[in-house]
C-alpha positions in Angstrom: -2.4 -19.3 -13.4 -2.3 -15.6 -13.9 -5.6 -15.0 -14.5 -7.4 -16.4 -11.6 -4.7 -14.7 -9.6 -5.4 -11.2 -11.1 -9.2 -12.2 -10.6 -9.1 -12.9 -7.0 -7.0 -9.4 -6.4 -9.2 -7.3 -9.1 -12.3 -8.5 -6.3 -10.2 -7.3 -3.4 -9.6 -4.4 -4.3 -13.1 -3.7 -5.4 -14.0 -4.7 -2.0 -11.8 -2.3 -0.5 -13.3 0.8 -2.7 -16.7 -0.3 -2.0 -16.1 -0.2 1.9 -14.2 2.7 2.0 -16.7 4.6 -0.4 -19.0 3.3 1.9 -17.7 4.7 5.1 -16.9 8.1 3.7 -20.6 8.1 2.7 -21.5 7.3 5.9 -19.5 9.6 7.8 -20.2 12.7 6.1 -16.8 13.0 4.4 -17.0 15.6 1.5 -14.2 15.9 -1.7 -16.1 18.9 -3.0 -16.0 19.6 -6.3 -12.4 20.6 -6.9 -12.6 23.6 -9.7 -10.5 26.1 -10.3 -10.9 29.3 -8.9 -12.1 32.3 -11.4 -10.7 35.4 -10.9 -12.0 37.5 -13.9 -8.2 38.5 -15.2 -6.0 37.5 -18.4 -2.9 37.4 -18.5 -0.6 38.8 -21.5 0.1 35.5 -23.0 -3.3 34.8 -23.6 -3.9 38.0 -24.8 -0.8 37.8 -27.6 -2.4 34.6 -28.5 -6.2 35.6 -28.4 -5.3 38.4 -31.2 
């Protein structure tokens, strides 16, 4: 009983990713790629541990 109960909401809600990955295609939508910005300076701890 549990398993075609966990099968029939794993497909929903691969549905529901699909269309939405779908739409945000679609409209443009943009995540970016979400990195860290560099600023070029080190802190002491990493210095201490650096050495």
């Amino acid at each position: 009983m549990v398993l075609p109960l966990q099968q029939f909401v794993y497909r929903q809600l691969m549905y529901l990713v699909l269309i939405q990955s779908v739409v945000t295609a679609l409209t443009g939508g943009r995540l970016g790629w979400q990195k860290l910005r560099r600023t070029g300076n080190l802190d002491a701890t990493a210095r201490r541990a650096a050495a």
